[in-house]
Backbone as a printed PyTorch tensor [residue, N CA C, xyz], in Angstrom:
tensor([[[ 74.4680,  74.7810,  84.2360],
         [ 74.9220,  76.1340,  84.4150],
         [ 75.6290,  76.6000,  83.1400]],

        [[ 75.3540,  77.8100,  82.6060],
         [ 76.4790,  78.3010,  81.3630],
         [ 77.5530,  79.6210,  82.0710]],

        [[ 77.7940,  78.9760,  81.8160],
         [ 79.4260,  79.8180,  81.9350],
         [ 79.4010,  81.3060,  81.0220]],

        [[ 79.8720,  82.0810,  81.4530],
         [ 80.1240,  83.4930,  81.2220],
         [ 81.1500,  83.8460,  81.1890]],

        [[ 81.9170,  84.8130,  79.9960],
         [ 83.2590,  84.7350,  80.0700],
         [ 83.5170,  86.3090,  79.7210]],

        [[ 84.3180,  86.6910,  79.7850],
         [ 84.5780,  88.7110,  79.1470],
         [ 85.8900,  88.5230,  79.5840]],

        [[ 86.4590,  89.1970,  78.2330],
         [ 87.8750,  89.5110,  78.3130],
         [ 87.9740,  91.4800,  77.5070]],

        [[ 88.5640,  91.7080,  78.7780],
         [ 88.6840,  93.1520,  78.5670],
         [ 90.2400,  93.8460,  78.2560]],

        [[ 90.2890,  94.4180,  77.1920],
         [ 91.6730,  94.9900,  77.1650],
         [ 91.9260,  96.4720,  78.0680]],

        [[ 92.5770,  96.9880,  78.7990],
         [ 92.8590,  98.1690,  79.3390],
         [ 94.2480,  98.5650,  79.3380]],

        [[ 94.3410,  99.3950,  79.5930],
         [ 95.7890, 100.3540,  79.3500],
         [ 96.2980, 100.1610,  81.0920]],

        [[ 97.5470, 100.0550,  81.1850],
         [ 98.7670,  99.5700,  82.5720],
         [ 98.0700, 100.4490,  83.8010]],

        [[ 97.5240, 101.6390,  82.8250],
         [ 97.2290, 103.0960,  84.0480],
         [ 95.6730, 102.9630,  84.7210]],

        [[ 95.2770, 102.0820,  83.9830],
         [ 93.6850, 101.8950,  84.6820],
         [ 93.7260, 100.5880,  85.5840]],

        [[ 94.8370,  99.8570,  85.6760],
         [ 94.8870,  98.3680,  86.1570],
         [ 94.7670,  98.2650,  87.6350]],

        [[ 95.2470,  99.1450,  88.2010],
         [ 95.1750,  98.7850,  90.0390],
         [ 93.1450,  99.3530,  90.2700]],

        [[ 93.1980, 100.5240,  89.9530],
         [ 91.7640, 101.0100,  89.8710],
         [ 90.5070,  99.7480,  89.5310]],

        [[ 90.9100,  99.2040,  88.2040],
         [ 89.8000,  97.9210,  87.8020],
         [ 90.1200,  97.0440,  89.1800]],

        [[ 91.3370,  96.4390,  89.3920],
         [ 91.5430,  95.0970,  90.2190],
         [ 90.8460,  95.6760,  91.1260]],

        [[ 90.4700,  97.0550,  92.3980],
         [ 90.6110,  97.1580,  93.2400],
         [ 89.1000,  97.1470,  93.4520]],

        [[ 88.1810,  97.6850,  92.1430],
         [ 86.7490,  97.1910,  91.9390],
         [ 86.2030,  96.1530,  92.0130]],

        [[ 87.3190,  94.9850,  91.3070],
         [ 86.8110,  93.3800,  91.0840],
         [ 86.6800,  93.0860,  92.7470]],

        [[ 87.9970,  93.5300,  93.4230],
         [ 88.1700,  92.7780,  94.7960],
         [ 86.8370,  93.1610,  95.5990]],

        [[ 86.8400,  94.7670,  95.8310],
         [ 85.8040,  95.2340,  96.4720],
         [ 84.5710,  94.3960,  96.1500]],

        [[ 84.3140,  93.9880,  94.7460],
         [ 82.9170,  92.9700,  94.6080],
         [ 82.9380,  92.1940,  94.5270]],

        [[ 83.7030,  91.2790,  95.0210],
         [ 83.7450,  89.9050,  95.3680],
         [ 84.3890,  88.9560,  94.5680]],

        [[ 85.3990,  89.0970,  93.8580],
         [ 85.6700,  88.5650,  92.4440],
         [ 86.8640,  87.7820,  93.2320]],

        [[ 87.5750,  86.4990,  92.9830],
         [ 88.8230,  86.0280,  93.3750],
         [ 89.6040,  85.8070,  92.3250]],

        [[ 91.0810,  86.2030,  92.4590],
         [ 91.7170,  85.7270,  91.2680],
         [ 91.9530,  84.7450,  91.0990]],

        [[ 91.6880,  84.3840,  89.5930],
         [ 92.1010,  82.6550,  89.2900],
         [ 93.7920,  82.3200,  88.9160]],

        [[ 94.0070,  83.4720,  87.7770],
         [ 95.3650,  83.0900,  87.2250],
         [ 95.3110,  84.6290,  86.5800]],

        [[ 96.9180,  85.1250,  86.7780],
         [ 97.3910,  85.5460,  85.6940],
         [ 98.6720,  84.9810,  84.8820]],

        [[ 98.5020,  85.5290,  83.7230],
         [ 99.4250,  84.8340,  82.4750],
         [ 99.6710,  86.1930,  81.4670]],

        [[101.6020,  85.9860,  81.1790],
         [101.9950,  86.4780,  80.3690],
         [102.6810,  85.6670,  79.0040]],

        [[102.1020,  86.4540,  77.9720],
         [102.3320,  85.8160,  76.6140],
         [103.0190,  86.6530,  75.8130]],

        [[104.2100,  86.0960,  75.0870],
         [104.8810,  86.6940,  74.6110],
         [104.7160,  87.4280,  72.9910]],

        [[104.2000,  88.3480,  72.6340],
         [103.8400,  88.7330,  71.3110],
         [104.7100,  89.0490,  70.2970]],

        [[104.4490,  89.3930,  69.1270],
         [105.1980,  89.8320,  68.1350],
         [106.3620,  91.5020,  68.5720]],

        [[105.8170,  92.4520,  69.1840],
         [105.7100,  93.4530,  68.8930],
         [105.6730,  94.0770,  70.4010]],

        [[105.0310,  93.2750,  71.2200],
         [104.7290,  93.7300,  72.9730],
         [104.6940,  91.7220,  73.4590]],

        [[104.2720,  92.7200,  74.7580],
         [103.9160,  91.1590,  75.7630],
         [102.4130,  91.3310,  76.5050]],

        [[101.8920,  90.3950,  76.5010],
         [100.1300,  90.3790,  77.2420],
         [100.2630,  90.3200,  78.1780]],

        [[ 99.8210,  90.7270,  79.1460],
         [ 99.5290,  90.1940,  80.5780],
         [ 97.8280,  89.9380,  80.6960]],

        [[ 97.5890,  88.6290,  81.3390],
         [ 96.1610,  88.8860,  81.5310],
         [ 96.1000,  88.2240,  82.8210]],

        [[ 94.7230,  88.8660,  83.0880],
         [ 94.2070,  89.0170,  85.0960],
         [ 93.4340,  88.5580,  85.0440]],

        [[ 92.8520,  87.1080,  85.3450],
         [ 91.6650,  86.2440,  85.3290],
         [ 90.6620,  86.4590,  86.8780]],

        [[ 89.4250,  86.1120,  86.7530],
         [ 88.6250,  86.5830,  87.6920],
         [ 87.6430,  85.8950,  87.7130]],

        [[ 86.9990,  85.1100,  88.8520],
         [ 85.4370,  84.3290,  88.9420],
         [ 84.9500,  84.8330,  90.0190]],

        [[ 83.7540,  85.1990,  89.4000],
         [ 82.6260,  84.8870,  90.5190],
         [ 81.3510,  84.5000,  90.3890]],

        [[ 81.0270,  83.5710,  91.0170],
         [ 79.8480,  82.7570,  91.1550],
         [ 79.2550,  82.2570,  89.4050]],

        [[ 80.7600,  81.8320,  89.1330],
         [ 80.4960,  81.0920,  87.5990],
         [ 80.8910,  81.9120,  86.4480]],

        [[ 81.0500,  83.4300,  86.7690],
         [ 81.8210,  84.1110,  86.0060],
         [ 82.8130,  84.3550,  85.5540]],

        [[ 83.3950,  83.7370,  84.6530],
         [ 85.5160,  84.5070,  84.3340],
         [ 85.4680,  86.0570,  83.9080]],

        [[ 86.0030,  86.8360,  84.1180],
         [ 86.6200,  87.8310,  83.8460],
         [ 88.2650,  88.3700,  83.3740]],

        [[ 88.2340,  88.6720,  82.4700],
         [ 89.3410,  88.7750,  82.0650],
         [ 90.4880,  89.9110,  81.7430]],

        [[ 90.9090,  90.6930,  82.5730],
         [ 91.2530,  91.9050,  82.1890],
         [ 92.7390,  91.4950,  81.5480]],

        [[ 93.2170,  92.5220,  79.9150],
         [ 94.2830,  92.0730,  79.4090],
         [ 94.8660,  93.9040,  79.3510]],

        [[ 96.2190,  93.3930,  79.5140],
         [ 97.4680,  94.8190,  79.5300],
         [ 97.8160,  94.1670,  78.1780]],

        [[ 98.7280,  95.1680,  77.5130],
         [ 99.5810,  94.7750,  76.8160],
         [101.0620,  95.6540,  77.3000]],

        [[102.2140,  95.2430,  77.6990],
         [103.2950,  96.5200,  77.9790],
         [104.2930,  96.3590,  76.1770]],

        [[105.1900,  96.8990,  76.5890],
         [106.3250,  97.5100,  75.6150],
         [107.6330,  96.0220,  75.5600]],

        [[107.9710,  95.0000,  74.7630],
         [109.4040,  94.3710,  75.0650],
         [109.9580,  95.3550,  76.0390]],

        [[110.7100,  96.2460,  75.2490],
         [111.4450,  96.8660,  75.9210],
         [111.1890,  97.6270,  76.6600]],

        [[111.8760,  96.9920,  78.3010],
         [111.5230,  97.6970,  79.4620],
         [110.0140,  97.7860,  80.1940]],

        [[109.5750,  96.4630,  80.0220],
         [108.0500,  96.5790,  80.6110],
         [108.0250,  96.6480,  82.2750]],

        [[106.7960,  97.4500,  82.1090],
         [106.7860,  97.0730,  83.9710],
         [105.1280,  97.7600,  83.9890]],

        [[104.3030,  96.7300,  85.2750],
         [103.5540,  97.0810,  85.2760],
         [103.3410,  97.0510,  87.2370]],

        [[102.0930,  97.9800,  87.4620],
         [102.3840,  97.4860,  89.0800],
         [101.9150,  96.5720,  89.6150]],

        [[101.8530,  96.2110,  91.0940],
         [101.6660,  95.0060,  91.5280],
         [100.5010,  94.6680,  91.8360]],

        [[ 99.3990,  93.9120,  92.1840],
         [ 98.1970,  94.0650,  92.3160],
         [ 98.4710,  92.9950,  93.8140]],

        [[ 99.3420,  92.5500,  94.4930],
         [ 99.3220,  92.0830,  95.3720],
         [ 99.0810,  92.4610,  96.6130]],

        [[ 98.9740,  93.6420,  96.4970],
         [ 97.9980,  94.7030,  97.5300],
         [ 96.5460,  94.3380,  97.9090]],

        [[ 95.7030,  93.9420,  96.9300],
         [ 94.5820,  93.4890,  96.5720],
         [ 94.4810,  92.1830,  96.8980]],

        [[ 95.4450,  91.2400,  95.6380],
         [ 95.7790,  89.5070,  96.0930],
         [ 96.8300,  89.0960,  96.1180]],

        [[ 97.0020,  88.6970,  97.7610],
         [ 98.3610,  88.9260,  98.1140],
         [ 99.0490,  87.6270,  97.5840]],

        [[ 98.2480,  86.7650,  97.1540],
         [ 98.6320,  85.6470,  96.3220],
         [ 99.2020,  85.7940,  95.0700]],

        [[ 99.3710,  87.1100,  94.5800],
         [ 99.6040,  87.3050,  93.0040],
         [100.9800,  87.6480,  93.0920]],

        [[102.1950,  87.8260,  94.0690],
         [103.4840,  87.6730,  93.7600],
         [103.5500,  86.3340,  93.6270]],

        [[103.5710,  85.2440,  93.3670],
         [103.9090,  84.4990,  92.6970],
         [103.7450,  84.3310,  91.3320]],

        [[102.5720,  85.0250,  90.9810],
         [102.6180,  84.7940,  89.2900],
         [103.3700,  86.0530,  88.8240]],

        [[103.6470,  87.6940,  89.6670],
         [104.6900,  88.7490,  89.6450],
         [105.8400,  88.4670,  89.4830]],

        [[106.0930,  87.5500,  90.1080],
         [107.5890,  86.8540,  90.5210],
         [108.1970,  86.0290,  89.0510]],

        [[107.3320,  85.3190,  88.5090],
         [107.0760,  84.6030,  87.4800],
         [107.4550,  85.0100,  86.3430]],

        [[106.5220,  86.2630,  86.3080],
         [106.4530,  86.6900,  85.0630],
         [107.9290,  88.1160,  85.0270]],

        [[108.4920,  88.6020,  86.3430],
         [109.6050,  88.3640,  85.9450],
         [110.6960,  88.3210,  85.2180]],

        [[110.6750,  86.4440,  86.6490],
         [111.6400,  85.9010,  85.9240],
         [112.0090,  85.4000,  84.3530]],

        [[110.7700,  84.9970,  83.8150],
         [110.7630,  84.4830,  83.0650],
         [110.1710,  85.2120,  81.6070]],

        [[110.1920,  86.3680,  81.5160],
         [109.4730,  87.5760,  80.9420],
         [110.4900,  88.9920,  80.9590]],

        [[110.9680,  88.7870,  81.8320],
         [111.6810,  90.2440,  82.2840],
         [110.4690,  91.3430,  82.4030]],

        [[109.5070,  91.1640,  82.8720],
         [108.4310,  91.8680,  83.5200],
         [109.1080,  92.7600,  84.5060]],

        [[109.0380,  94.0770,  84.9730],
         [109.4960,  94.4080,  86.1800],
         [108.0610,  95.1180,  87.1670]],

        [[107.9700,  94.2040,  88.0750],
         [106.4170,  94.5730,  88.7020],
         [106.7240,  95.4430,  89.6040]],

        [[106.2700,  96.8800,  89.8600],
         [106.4330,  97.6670,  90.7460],
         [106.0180,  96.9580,  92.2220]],

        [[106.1740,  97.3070,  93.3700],
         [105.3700,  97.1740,  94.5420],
         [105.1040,  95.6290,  94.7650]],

        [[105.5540,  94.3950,  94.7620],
         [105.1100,  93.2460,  95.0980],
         [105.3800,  92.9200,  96.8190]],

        [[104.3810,  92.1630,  97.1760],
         [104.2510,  91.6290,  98.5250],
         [105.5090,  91.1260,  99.0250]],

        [[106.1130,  90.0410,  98.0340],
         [107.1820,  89.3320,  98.3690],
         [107.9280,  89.8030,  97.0270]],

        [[108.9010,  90.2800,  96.9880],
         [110.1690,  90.2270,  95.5270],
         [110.8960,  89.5170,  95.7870]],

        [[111.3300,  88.4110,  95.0600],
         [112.4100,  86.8950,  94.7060],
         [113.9410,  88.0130,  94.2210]],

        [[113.6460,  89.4070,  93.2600],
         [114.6780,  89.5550,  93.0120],
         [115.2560,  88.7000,  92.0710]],

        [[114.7180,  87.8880,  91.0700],
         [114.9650,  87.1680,  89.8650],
         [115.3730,  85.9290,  90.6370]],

        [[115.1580,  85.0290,  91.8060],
         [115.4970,  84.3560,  91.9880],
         [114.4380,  83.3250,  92.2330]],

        [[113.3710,  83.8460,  91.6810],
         [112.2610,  82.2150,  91.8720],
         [112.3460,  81.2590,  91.1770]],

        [[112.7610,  81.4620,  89.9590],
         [113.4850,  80.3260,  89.1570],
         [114.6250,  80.1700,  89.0560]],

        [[115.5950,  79.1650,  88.8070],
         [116.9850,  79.4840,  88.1100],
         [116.2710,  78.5450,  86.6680]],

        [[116.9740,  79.7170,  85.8690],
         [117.3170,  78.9830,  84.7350],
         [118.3550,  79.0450,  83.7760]],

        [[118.8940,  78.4360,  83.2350],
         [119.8030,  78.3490,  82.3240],
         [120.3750,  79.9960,  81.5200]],

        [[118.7310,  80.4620,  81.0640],
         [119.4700,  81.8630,  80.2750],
         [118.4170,  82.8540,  81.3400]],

        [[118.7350,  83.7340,  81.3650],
         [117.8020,  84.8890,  82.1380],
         [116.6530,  84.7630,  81.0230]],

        [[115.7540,  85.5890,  81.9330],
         [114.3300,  85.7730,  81.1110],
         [114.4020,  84.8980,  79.5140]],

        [[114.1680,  83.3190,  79.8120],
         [114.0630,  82.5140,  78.6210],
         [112.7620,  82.6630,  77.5930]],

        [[111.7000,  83.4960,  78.0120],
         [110.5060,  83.5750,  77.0000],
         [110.7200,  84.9010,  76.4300]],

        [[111.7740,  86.1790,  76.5480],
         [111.9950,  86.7590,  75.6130],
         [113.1360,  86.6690,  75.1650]],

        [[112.6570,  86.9650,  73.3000],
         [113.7360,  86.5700,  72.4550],
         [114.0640,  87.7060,  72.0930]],

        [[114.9680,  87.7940,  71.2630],
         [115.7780,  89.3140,  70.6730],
         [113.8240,  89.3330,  69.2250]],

        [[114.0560,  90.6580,  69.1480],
         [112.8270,  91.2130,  68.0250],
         [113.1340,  90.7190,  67.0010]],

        [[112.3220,  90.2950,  66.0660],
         [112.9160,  90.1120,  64.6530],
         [113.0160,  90.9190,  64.2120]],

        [[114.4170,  90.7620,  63.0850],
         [115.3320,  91.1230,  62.0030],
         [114.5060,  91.6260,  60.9640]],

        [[114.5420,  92.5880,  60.9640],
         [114.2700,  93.1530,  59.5580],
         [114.5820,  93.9360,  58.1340]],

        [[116.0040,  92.6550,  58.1140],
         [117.1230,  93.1620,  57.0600],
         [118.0620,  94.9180,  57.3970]],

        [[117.6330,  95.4820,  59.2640],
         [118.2230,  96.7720,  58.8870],
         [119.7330,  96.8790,  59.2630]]])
């Protein structure tokens, strides 16, 4: 079998609309994952079906991100909402279950963002 893969970038405002297409056609979510960038943060929405990945990627703002919840769709995805968070300072509109920053404890709040780099101003 070969594997098929697409990774799509879209803007925060088209994101419930795409997910709500994937679901309607049969797609299950595998994983989402947020990565911390130079400049913004990624979010990406993984998707198979019948040997296919799909990949839809956000990018939001450091400061003050929030995107909405897609747990409407898979009600399994407050946990990676919850996640990303805690550990992101993500703020997900609308989730199934909200922890309220409490699915992890950790040591410093949101430990995967750092202050922006310095640029001598």
């Amino acid at each position: 079998m070969i594997e098929r893969q697409s990774i799509e970038e879209i803007p925060a405002v088209a994101l419930l609309e795409r997910v709500q297409l994937l679901k309607a056609d049969g797609w299950r979510l595998v994983q989402i994952c947020c990565t911390r960038l130079v400049a913004d943060q990624e979010v990406s929405y993984s998707f198979d079906r019948e040997g296919t990945l799909a990949t839809l990627r956000v990018r939001v703002p450091i400061r003050d991100p929030e995107l909405p919840s897609i747990s409407s769709f898979y009600w399994s995805a407050f946990l990676y909402e919850n996640e990303m968070h805690d550990l992101f300072g993500l703020k997900v509109l609308g989730m199934a279950v909200d922890y309220r920053g409490h699915l992890f404890t950790t040591l410093v709040p949101t430990p995967f963002v750092t202050k922006e780099p310095d640029h001598g101003d």
